[in-house]
Every structure is written in structure tokens, then in C-alpha cells.
N, C-alpha and C positions, 0 to 999 in steps of 0.2 A: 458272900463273895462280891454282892456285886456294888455293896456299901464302900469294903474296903478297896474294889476297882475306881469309885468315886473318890473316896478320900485321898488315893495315891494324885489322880488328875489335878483335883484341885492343892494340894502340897504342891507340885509339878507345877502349875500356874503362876501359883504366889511366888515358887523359887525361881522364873524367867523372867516373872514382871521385876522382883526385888532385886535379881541382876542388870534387867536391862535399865532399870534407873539409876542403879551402881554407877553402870557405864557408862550412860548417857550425864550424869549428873558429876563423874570422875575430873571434872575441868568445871569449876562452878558458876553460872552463867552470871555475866560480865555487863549487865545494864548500869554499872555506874554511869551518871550524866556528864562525872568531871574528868576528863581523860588522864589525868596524870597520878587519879588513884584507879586507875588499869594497869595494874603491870603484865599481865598480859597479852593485852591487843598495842603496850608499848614494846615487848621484848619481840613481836613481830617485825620489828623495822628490821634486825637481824639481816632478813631476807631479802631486802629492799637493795640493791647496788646504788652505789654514788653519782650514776648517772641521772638516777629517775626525773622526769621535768615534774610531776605530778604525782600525789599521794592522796588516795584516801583511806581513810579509816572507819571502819563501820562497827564499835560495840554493838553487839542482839542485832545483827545484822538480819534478824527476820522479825524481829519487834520493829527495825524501823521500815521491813518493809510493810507490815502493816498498818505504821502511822504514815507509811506517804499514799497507802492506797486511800488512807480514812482521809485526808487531807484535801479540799476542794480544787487546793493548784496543781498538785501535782499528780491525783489519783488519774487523770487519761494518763498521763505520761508514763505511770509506773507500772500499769497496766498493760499498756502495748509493750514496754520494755521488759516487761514481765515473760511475757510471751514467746520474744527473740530471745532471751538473753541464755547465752550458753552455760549461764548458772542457775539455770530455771527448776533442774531438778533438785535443786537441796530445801527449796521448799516443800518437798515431801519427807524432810528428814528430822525425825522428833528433834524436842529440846531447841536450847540457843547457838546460834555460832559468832565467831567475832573475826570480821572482815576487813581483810588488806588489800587495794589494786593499786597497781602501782602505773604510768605509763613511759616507756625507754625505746626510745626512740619509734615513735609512730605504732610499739606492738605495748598490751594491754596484757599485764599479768597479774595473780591471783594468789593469795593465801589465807586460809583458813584453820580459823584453830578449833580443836574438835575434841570430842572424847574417841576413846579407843573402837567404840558400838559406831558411832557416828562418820567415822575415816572409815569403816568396813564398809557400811553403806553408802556412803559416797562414790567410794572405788568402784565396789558393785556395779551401781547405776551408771555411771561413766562407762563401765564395759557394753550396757545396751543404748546408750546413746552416742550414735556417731559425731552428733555438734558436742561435745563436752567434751573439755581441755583433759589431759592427760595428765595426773598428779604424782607427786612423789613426794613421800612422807618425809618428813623432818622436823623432829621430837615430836610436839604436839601437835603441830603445823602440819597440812595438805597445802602446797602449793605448784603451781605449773610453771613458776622460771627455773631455771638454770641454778646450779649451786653458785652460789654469788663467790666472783674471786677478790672484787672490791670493797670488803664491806665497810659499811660506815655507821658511824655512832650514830647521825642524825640528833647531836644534842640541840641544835637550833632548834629543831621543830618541836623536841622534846622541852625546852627552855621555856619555846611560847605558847604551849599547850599548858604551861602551869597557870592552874585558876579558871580553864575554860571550860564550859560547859556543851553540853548539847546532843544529838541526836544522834548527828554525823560530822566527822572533821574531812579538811582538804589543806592541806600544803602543797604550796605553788612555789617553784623554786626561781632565781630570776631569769632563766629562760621561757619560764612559762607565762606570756603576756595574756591579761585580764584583766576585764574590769575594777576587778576587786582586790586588784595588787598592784603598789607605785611603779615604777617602772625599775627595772635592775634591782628589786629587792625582793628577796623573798616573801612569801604571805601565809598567816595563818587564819582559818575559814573554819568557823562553827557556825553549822546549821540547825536551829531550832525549830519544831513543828508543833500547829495547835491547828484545830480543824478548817480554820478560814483563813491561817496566816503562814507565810513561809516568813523565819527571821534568819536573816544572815551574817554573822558577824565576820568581818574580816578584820586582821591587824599585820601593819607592818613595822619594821621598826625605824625609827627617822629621826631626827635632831629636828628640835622642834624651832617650828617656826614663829619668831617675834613679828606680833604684827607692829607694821609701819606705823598708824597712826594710833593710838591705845588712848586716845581722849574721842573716837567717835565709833561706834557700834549701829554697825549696817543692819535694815533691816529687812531680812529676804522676803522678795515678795511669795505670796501664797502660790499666786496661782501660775507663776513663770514654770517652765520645763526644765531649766536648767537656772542657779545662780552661783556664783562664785566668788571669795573673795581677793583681791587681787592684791597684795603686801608686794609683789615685785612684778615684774612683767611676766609670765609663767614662759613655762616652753613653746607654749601654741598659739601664745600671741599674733607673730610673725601671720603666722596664718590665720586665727581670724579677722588682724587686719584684710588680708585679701579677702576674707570673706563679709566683709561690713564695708572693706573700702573705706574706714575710717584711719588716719594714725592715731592711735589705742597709745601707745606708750608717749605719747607726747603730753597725754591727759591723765595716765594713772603713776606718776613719778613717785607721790607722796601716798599711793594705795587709793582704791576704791573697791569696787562691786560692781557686776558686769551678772546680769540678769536677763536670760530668750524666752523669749514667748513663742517663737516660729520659729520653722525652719522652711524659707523659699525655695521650693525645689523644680518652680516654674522656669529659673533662669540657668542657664549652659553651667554656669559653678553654682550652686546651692548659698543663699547667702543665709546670715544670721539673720533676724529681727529681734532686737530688746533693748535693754537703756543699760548707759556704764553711769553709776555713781560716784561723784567723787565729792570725798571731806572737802570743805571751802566755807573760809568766810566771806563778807561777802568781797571784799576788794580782790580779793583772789577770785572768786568766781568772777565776778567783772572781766578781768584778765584772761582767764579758760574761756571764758564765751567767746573771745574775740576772734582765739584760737579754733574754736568750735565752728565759726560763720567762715573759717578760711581755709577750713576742711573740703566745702562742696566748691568746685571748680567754677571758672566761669568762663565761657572761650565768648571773644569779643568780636568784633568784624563783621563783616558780608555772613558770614559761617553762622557767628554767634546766634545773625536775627533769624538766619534759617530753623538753625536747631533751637531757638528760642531757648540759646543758651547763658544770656547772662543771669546771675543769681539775681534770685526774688528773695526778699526779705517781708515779713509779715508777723502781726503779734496777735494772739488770740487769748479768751478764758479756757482755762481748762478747766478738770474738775476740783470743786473746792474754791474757783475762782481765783486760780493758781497763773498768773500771768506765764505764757508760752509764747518762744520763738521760733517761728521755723520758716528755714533757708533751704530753698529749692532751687538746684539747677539741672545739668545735663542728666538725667536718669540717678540724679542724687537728692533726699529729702533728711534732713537735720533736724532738730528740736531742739532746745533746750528750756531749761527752767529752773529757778532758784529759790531753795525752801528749808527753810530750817537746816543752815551750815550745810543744805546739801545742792552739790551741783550737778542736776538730771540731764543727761544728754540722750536724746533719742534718734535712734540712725533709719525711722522708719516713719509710717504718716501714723499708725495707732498704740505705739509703745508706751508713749508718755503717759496717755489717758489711762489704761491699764496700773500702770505702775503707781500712779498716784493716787487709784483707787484702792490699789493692792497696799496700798505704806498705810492707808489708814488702819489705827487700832492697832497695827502689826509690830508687837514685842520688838527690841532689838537682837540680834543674832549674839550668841558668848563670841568672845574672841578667838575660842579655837575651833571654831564651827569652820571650815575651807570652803565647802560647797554644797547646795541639796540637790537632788535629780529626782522630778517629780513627773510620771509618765504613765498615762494610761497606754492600755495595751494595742490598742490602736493606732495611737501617736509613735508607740515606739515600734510596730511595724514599716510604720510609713519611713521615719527618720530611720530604720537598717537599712532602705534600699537606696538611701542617698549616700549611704557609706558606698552603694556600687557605680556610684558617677566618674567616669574616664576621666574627666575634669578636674573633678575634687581630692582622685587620687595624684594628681599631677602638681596639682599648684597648691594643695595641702594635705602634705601626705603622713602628716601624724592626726589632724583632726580624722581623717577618712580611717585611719588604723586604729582611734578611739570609739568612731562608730561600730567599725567590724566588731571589738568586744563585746557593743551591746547587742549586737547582732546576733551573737553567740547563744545569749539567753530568748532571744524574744521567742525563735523555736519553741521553748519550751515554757513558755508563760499562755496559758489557755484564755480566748475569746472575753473580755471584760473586766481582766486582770487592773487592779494598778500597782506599781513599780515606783516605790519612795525610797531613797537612799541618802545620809547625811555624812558627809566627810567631815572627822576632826582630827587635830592633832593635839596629840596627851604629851609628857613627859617624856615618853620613850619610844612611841609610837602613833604611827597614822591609824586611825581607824576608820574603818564606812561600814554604819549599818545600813543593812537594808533591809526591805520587808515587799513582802507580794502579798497581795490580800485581794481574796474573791469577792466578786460583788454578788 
């Protein structure tokens, strides 16, 4: 009796573990890397209304939250979010799931695609947690918005999702201003993780851009914070002029490179420090220089000898033994120098010397390279509080709206971080990888 009492338990065992894998396994877990062989966590967009500013999509959305806890940048972050986050309990929920949030207007919603065992215990556990959003089943799908009366195909994001890879994706729509997206276009955002490296790839899509000069190949310095290359006057010229007090488009007509090493945030408006390079040969350079020395002011008179404001002209070695000029007047100091087809202008007293040590050896940049952004995590705390200057919101109010972006991450970039990012434009789109990597 009490063998066949045994034998019946264990039969009874085998038959609820064999169902509950049934169940749990009835939606077959969805870790593809390439999201557009997901059709799955793509026929979730369903759900998504045509307003959303913001998408993510999360395949093995508890695979990847154990690659962000393993992950050196981001395991504090995901950890404390781990903690708050009113989807805290599905991590006690066997098996995978594949995750949707979306956000419309300032509120943050949720879908998840589940097996039939999976949505029961979801629901469940939502009943004794009072922080957990309220769900409604639709098909496979657990989600907390609204039945959508708008729906949208979403083929854009599904279009640019073909061929990419990675952990986790974000679509940014063009209300959604970020770093990582042009402006007024929308962006597609895959994020890769390995234990010491966060990679980000973002893409938009753009008509690309011919550079101006395609006989000279800039070559970005190493150790600058910021470089860029300059094929036309950009949108934010206007304003780094006022922040270098240089005229910048009187010198980059034919294209150059525009390279910071600092950012001064001792003075009422925050200025730039670093060098614009410009293609020149040298009777052209000749020319530019002249232009160069008529940049810094010089007030003459009674006033002048006060403010010991007439310009001072002086030539120096620099490094390499690289002949250098520089013009100094009223609270203004200039450089310049001429080297190999290149015309270095420096709008500061130690840009040049930098630069010119930084040009040595250093490869030239491909032609569709735009910009690098190279920032330890320190450098970019300091530089997000200058985006909070009254000043530099006033008299330049898209640089100060560029800072705020970066703003946005340095929160979540941990004590020692560095922050490398490269802009290029392809065929059909802008790209910027970035990468965070712990030290």
C-alpha cells in the first residue's frame, strides 16, 4: 500500500512538473540577438498607439536583466532599479519573457508576452502587490495601457531594426530629443553588453553628407573631449562663436575641424578652449592668418593704454619646432600655425601645443567620420552642470540643450567610467557608436 501510495506521488510529480514546462515553455523563449527574426516581441508593437515618444524592446527580458546586473557599468544602476521598479516581481517568475515599455505622454507603459502558467502568476502576484500596475490580457500579451484606438504599423522602426543586433533596442521618435538621435529624426538604439563594456549603437536615417574638401583628411586629435568635422557651418556655430568669440564661419567656408580640449566654466558664459583646423595651402593660409590676427580687437586711446588694450603680436617654437603666432588683446588670446596644408588656429594660451602633439602619428579620420566625443566620467559630470548656466541658456540655447542630453546619461554612468562616441554618416544613415567601459 504504501509503495503504490509512493508511486502514485511521484507519477503526480512528473505530471505537474511535465505540465508546468508545457506551460511555461507554450511561447518558446525569444533570446534571438537579431530583432527582426523576433516576430514575437515585433507583433507586440500592436499595442503600442501612434503617439508613443519612446520605445523599448526587451527579448529574455530577464536574461538581460542578468547581463546588466553581471555588467560593471551598469550592475549599481540596475540593482537599485531593480528594487523600485513596479516590475520587480516577475523576476520571480520561471522561464523567459519578452518586454515592451513604451512612454505617451509623460506616463510609462508595459507589455509582456507570457505563456498561459506565466500571465496566471503574474496576475496573482499583482493582486498582493499594491505597487504593480494593473494588467489585461490580450492574446499572448499582459499589458497595462489602454486598448489602443490608434494603432500603428510602426514599419519605420521595424525597417531599421533589419540586420541589428543586440541585447536591448530603443526607438526614439522625433519628439524624443537625445543624444543619440539627429534632431527631427527619428533613431534606432541597440544596446550590446559584455562584462566591462556598455556598446551602443544608434542610427538615423540622413542624406548623406559630401564633404567639402575630399583631397584633405583631418586628423582627430586623441586626447580632445570633443572633435568635429565641419563640411558647412553646423547649426551651432552662431553659438560657439559667442562662445570662443571667434568668427568661426569666416574661417571654415571651404571646411575644416573644430577640436576642445576644455570647457571654461570660470567665466559668466562658459567658453570653449581648442583649435579649428583648416585645409590651406600655404598662400591661402597667408591670407586666413591675416584674418586670424583681425579677430582679437584692439581699442586704441587714453582707454586702450589703460586697458593695455592694443594687440601684442609675438612668434614662438612650439612643439616639433613648429613656428607659432599669437595675438593678444583685451581678454582675447589667438594662435596660430602652419603645417603641412594645415592652418591651426588656437583661440586659447595651451590648445596649440596639445594639438600638435596630439597630430603626431595620429592616422587621418575616413571621410564619413562627423565627430568623436571622448569623456571620462568626471569631465562629463563637470561639463552637465555647465549645461545649468543662466547665461549659456540665454545666449546659446541649443549648445546648452546639447549639454542637457548629456546630462541625461552621466546619472547613470558610475564613478570612473569613460564615455567614447564616434559619429558617421553611411549611405542612408547617421550613425554614432558609443561605448562606456569600466576602469
Amino acid at each position: 500500500m504504501r509503495k503504490t501510495f509512493l508511486l502514485i506521488v511521484v507519477i503526480a510529480l512528473v505530471l505537474i512538473v511535465g505540465i508546468g514546462i508545457v506551460f511555461l515553455r507554450a511561447v518558446p523563449e525569444s533570446d534571438a540577438r537579431l530583432l527582426s527574426e523576433n516576430p514575437r516581441l515585433l507583433s507586440g508593437l500592436r499595442l503600442v498607439p501612434a503617439g508613443a515618444d519612446a520605445i523599448v524592446l526587451a527579448p529574455s527580458a530577464k536574461g538581460l536583466l542578468r547581463a546588466l546586473k553581471g555588467n560593471k557599468v551598469t550592475a549599481t544602476a540596475v540593482t537599485d532599479w531593480e528594487t523600485k521598479s513596479e516590475l520587480r516581481a516577475l523576476r520571480l517568475v520561471p522561464g523567459e519573457l519578452d518586454l515592451i515599455a513604451w512612454r505617451l505622454q509623460d506616463k510609462l507603459f508595459f507589455a509582456i508576452a507570457c505563456s498561459p502558467m506565466q500571465r496566471s502568476l503574474i496576475r496573482t502576484g499583482s493582486r498582493f502587490n499594491s505597487d504593480a500596475p494593473a494588467f489585461r490580457s490580450d492574446g499572448e500579451w499582459l499589458t497595462t495601457a489602454p486598448r489602443v484606438t490608434e494603432p500603428s504599423a510602426w514599419s519605420e522602426l521595424k525597417s531599421m531594426a533589419e540586420g541589428r543586433t543586440g541585447k536591448l533596442f530603443f526607438y526614439l521618435t522625433p519628439r524624443e530629443r537625445n543624444f543619440l538621435a539627429s534632431p527631427g529624426k527619428p533613431a534606432f538604439v541597440a544596446v550590446d553588453l559584455k562584462p566591462d563594456v556598455v556598446t551602443v549603437r544608434s542610427s538615423s536615417r540622413n542624406s548623406p553628407v559630401v564633404p567639402s574638401d575630399e583631397s584633405h583628411s583631418f586628423a582627430f586629435p586623441r586626447s580632445a573631449l570633443l572633435s568635429m568635422r565641419l563640411q558647412k557651418a553646423p547649426q551651432v556655430l552662431a553659438e560657439i562663436e559667442k562662445l570662443t568669440r571667434v568668427k568661426l564661419s569666416n574661417l571654415i567656408a571651404a571646411g575644416g575641424m573644430l577640436s576642445v580640449y576644455k570647457v571654461d566654466d570660470r567665466k559668466a558664459i562658459p567658453r570653449l578652449q581648442g583649435v579649428i583646423v583648416i585645409s590651406a595651402d600655404q598662400q591661402k593660409a597667408v591670407e586666413l592668418a591675416a584674418v586670424v590676427e583681425n579677430l582679437a580687437p584692439s581699442v586704441g586711446g587714453t582707454l586702450g593704454r589703460l586697458l593695455g588694450g592694443a594687440r601684442r603680436r609675438s612668434e614662438r617654437s612650439g612643439p616639433e619646432g613648429t613656428a607659432v603666432v599669437r595675438v593678444e588683446s583685451v581678454g582675447y588670446t589667438v594662435e596660430h600655425a602652419y603645417t603641412e596644408r594645415e592652418l591651426i588656429v588656437s583661440l586659447d594660451k595651451s590648445s596649440m601645443d596639445l594639438y600638435l602633439i596630439d597630430r603626431k602619428g595620429a592616422p587621418p579620420s575616413p571621410p564619413e567620420v562627423q565627430w568623436t566625443l571622448r569623456l571620462e566620467e568626471a569631465e562629463l559630470r563637470r561639463i552637465a552642470k555647465v549645461g545649468e548656466n543662466d547665461a549659456l541658456r540665454l545666449f546659446a540655447p541649443e549648445v546648452s540643450n546639447r549639454i542637457q542630453e548629456l546630462t541625461r546619461i552621466s546619472s547613470l554612468i558610475p564613478e570612473g567610467c569613460l564615455l567614447e562616441a564616434t559619429s558617421t554618416t553611411a549611405e542612408a544613415y547617421d550613425e554614432i557608436l558609443a561605448t562606456v567601459t569600466a576602469k
